[in-house]
ZAMARGU-4260 file (C-alpha; in steps of 0.2 Angstrom, whole numbers, plus 5000, padded with zeros to 4 digits):
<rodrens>
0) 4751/4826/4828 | 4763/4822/4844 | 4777/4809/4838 | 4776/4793/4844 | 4793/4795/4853
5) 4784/4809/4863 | 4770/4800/4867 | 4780/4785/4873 | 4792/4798/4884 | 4777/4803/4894
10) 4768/4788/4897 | 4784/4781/4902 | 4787/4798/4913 | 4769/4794/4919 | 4763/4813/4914
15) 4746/4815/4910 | 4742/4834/4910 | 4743/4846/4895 | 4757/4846/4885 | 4764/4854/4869
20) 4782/4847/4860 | 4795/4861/4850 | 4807/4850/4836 | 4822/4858/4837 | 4835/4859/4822
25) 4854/4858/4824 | 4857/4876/4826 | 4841/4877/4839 | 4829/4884/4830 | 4810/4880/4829
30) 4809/4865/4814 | 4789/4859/4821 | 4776/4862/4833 | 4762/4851/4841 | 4753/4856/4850
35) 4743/4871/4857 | 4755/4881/4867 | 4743/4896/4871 | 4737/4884/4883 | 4751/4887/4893
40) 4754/4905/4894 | 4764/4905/4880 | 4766/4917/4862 | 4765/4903/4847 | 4781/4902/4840
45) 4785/4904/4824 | 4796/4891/4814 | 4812/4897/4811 | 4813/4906/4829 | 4827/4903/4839
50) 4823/4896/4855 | 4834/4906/4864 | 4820/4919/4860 | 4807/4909/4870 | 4819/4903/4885
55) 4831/4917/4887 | 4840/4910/4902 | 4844/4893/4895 | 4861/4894/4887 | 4866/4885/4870
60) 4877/4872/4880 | 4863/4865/4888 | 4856/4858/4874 | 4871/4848/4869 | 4863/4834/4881
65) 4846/4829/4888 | 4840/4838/4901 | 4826/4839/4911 | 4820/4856/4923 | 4805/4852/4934
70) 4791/4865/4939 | 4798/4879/4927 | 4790/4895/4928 | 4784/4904/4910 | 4776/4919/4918
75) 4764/4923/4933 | 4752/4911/4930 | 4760/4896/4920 | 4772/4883/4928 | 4777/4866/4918
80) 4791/4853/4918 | 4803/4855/4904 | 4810/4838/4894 | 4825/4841/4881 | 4825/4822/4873
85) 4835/4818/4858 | 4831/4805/4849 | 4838/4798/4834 | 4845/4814/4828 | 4829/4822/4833
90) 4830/4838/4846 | 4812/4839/4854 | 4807/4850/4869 | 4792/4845/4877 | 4781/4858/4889
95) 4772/4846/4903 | 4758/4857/4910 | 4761/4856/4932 | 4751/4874/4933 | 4735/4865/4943
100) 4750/4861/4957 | 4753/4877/4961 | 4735/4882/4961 | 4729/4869/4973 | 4744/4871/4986
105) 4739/4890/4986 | 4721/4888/4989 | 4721/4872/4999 | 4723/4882/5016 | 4705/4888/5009
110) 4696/4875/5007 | 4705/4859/5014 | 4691/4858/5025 | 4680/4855/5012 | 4673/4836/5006
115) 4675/4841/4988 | 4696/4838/4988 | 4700/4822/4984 | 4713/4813/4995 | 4721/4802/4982
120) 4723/4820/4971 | 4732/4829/4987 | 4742/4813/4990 | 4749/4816/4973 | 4750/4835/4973
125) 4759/4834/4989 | 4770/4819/4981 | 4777/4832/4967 | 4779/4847/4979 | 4791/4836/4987
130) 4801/4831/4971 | 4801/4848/4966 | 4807/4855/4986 | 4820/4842/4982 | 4825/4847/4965
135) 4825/4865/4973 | 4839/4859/4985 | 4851/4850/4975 | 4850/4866/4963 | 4853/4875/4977
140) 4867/4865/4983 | 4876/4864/4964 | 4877/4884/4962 | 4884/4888/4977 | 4896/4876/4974
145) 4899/4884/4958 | 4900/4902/4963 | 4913/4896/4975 | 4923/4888/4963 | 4922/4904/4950
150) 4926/4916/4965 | 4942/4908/4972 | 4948/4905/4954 | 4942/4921/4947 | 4950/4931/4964
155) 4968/4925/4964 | 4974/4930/4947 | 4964/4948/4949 | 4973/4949/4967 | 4990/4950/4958
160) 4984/4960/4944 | 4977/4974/4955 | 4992/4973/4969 | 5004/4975/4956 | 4995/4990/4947
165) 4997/4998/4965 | 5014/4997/4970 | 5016/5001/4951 | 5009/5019/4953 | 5014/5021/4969
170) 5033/5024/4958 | 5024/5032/4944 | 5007/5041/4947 | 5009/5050/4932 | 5008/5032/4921
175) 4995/5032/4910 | 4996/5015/4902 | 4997/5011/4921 | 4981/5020/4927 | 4972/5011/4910
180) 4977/4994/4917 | 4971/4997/4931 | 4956/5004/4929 | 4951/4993/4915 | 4955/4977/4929
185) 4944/4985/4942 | 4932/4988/4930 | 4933/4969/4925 | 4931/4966/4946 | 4916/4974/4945
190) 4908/4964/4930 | 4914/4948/4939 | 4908/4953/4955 | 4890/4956/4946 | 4889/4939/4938
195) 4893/4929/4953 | 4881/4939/4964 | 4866/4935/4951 | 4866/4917/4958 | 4868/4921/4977
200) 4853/4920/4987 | 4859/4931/5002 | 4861/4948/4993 | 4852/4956/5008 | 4865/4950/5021
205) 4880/4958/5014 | 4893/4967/5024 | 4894/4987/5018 | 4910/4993/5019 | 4909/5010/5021
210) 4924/5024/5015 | 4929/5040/5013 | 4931/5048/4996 | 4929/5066/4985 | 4914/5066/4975
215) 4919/5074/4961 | 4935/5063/4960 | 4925/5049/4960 | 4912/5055/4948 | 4929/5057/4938
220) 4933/5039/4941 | 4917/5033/4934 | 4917/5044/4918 | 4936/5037/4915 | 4931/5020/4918
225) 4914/5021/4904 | 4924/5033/4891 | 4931/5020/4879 | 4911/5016/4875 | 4906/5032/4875
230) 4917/5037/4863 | 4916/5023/4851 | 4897/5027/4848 | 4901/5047/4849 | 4890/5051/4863
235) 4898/5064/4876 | 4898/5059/4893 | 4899/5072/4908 | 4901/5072/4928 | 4892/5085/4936
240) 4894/5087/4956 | 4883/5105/4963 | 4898/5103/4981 | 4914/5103/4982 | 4915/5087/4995
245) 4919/5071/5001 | 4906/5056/5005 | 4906/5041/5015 | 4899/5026/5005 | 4902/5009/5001
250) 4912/5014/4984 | 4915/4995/4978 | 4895/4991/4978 | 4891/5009/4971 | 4904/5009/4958
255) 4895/4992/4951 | 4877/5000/4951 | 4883/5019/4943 | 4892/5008/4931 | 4879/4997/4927
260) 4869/5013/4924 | 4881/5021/4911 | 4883/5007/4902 | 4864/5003/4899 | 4866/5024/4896
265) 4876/5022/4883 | 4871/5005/4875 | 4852/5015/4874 | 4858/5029/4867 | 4863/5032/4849
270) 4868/5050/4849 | 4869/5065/4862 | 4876/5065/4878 | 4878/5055/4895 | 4877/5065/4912
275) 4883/5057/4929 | 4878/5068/4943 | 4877/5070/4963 | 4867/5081/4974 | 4872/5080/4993
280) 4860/5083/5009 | 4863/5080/5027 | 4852/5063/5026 | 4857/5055/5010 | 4865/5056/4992
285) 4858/5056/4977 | 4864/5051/4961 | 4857/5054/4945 | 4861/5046/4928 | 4852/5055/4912
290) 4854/5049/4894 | 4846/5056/4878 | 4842/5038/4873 | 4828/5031/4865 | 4816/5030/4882
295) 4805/5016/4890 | 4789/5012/4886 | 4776/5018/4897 | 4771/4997/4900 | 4790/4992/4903
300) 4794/5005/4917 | 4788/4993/4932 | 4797/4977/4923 | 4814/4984/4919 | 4822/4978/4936
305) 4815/4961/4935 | 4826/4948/4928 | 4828/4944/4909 | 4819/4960/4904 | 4825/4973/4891
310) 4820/4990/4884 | 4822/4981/4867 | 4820/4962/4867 | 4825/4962/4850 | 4839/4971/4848
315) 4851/4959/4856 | 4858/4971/4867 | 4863/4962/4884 | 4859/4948/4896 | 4845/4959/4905
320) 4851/4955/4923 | 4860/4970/4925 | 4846/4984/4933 | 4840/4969/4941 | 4858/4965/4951
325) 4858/4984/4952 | 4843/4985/4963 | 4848/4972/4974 | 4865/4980/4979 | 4857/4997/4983
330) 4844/4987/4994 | 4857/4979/5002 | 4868/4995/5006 | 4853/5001/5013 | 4849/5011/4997
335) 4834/5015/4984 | 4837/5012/4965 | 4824/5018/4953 | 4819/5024/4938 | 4813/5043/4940
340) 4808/5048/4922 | 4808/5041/4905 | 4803/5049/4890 | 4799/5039/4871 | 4815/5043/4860
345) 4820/5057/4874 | 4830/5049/4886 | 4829/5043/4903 | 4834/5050/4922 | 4839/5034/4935
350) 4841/5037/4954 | 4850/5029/4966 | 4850/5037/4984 | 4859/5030/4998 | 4861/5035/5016
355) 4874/5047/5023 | 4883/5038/5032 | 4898/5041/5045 | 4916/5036/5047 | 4924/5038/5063
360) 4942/5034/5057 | 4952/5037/5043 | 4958/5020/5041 | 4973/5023/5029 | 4980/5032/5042
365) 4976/5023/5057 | 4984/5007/5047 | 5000/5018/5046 | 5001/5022/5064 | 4999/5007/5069
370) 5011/4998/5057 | 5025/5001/5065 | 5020/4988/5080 | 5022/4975/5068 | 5042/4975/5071
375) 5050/4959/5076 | 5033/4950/5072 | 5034/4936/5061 | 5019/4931/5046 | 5019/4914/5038
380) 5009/4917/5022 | 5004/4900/5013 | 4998/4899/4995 | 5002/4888/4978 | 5002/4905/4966
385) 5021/4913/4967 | 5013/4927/4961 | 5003/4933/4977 | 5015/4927/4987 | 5028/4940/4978
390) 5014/4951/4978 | 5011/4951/4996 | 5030/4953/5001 | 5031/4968/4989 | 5017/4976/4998
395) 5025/4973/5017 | 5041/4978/5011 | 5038/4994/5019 | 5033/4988/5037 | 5046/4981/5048
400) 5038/4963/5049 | 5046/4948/5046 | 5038/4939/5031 | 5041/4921/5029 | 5031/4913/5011
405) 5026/4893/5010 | 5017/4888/4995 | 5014/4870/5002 | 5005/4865/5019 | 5022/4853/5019
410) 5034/4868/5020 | 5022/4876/5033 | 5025/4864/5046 | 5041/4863/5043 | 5043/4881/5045
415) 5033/4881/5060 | 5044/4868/5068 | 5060/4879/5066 | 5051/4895/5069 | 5040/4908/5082
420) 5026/4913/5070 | 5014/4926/5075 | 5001/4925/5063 | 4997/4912/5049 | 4988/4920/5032
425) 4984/4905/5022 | 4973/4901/5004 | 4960/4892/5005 | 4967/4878/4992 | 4984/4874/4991
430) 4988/4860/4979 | 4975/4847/4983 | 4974/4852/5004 | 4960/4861/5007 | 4965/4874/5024
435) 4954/4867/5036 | 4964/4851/5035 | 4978/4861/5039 | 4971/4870/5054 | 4966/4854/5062
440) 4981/4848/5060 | 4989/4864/5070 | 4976/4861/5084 | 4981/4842/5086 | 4996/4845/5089
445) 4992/4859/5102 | 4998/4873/5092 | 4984/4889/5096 | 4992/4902/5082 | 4978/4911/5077
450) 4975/4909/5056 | 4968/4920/5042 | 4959/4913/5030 | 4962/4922/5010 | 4947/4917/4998
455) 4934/4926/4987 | 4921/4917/4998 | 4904/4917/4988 | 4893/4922/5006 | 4892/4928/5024
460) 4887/4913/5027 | 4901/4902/5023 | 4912/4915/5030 | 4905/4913/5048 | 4905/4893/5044
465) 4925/4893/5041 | 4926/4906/5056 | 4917/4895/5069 | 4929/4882/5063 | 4942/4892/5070
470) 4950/4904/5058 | 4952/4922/5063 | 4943/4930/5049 | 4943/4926/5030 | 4949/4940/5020
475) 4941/4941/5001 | 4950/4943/4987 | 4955/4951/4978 | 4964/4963/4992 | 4972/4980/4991
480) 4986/4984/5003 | 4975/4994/5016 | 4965/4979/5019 | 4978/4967/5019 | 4988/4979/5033
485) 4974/4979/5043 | 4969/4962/5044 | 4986/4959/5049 | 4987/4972/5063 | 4970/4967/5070
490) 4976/4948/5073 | 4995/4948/5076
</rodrens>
């Protein structure tokens, strides 16, 4: 039977369609259950469960207060508002049923015509839509806020990390501790990189940025980078390439899908061996990676690359994102991931094919040529963090430009005052002054110096916003020193 403190929440919440309620214990697992939830779409849980087990992507933390998530989907055919109450001690989740919603709206077109739709039951129909468009939107708004937050605070420190492990090796290429470092920080790059992009909404819009590099190096790279794991489970891993060669592909966004790809090799696999490989024609690349792990079910191989799904949902081995973030990237560089082959307790083959495309510039070089330009030019570089300031000094050194560091917009101005600046490179926060301010305030008092802006800015998007505004370009971290060279020479 419902508890009364249930049945006052609804009436008071004026819901009247189906409903079932979970009680929760401390630790969040199923204590009661009332109700039918079958109705709903849903397995009937069992008491003891964890409820992380029946809502995957709702994190512990949130049940520390009450929530509530509206028009929640369960599966394909199942959508309901979600309550988290806690009352007097007692955790109870509550399933309101909002399915006939969505049913209506996508028939209505159908049959609006028809005299058997009630008006006062479409007035109230269309009356929740628009609570849920709205609720939509402020979500909407909140993670992009958040995603910007994570990649300006996440970019700065792997900025210095990465610059250093650079001019580092340069001295010493040999350095193994240093080539650890530095692979183990790119690879920690790359697992950043994929959790931000699960809550961006304009994967299909990203900019490819297309380079030069030897495949079998690369392969190399790869292997290196997923070895530690390999060898703590025993499982020997291999790069095979059939052409001595070199490719032209957007290394960053392919590195994070083949990585994701050994991992999930490896995590599936408890003994045998891990191949990386790559076959090159005149049209495209194709990469495969094969595992002797313990295969997919014939039913699971057209829901692997959806979100939340795993081989094994109960073995507690990952978040289940990851294929799906996989196959977005390659999409979005203009490439095809998929699963080729899968055998129960054989293994599996995964293929990722991307275009061949062209370079018409090798731009480490072209940087250098043109570096030399930069003498008698002045820079004005202007963040809060000593550390990338240092950094960026260390990678100029080399060029005959005249570097000039500010870590306030206070000491900018001042420096402008006394000094002919070329070009400005500036964070986007520094102390509580966000860089916009600051640019106004050049263009008020009729100063035209053109500006770079240096974040890990979470979409195109907002780039072109802060670049319609007035700024030059905005330049991602974390940088390397061929980018941050020619950024520079293109705007000075």
């Amino acid at each position: 039977m419902i508890p009364e403190v249930v049945k006052i929440f609804l009436l008071q919440n004026k819901e009247k369609q189906g409903y079932f309620c979970l009680q929760l214990s401390d630790d969040l697992t199923v204590k009661q259950i009332y109700g039918k939830p079958q109705q709903l779409g849903l397995t009937q849980p069992y008491i003891d469960e964890n409820i992380l087990n029946i809502l995957p992507g709702f994190l512990p933390e949130m049940y520390k207060e009450e929530f509530e998530i509206p028009f929640y989907n369960l599966n394909e055919n199942n959508v309901c508002n979600i309550y988290f109450i806690n009352e007097s001690g007692d955790k109870l989740l509550i399933f309101v049923d909002k399915s006939e919603i969505f049913q209506v709206t996508q028939k209505y077109q159908q049959f609006a015509h028809e005299d058997n739709i009630s008006k006062n039951k479409f007035k109230r129909i269309a009356q929740e839509l628009e609570q849920a468009k709205q609720s939509l939107k402020k979500s909407n708004q909140e993670k992009a806020t958040l995603i910007a937050m994570l990649s300006h605070e996440l970019g700065t420190p792997l900025t210095s990390i990465l610059g250093y492990c650079e001019l580092l090796l340069e001295k010493d290429k040999d350095n193994h501790n240093l080539k650890t470092i530095h692979r183990n920080s790119v690879y920690l790059q790359h697992l950043i990189e994929n959790t931000l992009l699960f809550g961006k909404t304009e994967v299909g819009s990203m900019a490819t940025q297309i380079e030069t590099v030897d495949v079998s190096d690369f392969l190399a790279s790869l292997v290196d980078t997923i070895l530690p794991a390999a060898l703590e489970k025993d499982i020997f891993i291999s790069s095979q390439s059939c052409q001595e060669s070199s490719i032209n592909i957007d290394v960053t966004r392919t590195k994070q899908i083949l990585i994701n790809l050994l991992n999930n090799a490896i995590k599936y696999s408890n003994y045998g061996s891990v191949v990386i490989s790559c076959n090159i024609t005149c049209d495209h690349y194709e990469f495969l990676v094969s595992d002797t792990g313990i295969g997919i079910d014939e039913e699971q191989k057209q829901a692997i690359f959806n979100p939340w799904e795993r081989v094994n949902k109960n073995d507690g081995k990952g978040s289940g994102i990851g294929l799906f973030i996989s196959q977005k990237l390659a999409n979005a560089i203009g490439g095809q991931l998929r699963l080729k082959e899968s055998t129960k307790n054989i293994g599996s083959v995964f293929q990722l094919v991307l275009p061949a495309s062209k370079v018409t510039i090798n731009q480490v070089d072209e940087n250098l040529s043109l570096a030399s330009g930069l003498q008698g030019k002045t820079l004005l570089v202007i963040d809060d963090d000593q550390d990338v300031l240092d950094l960026i000094e260390a990678f100029l050194e080399k060029t005959q430009l005249n570097t000039i560091c500010a870590l306030s917009f206070l000491d900018a101005q001042s420096i402008l005052l006394k000094t002919n600046v070329d070009l400005v490179l500036t964070d986007l926060n520094v102390g509580t002054t966000l860089a916009p301010t600051f640019l106004e305030e050049l263009r008020n008092n009729n100063n035209n110096i053109s500006v770079v802006l240096m974040s890990a800015m979470p979409s195109k998007q907002i780039k072109n916003q802060f670049i319609e505004n007035g700024f030059k370009e905005v330049m991602s971290k974390p940088f390397n020193y061929n980018k941050l060279l020619s950024t520079i020479i293109t705007h000075i």
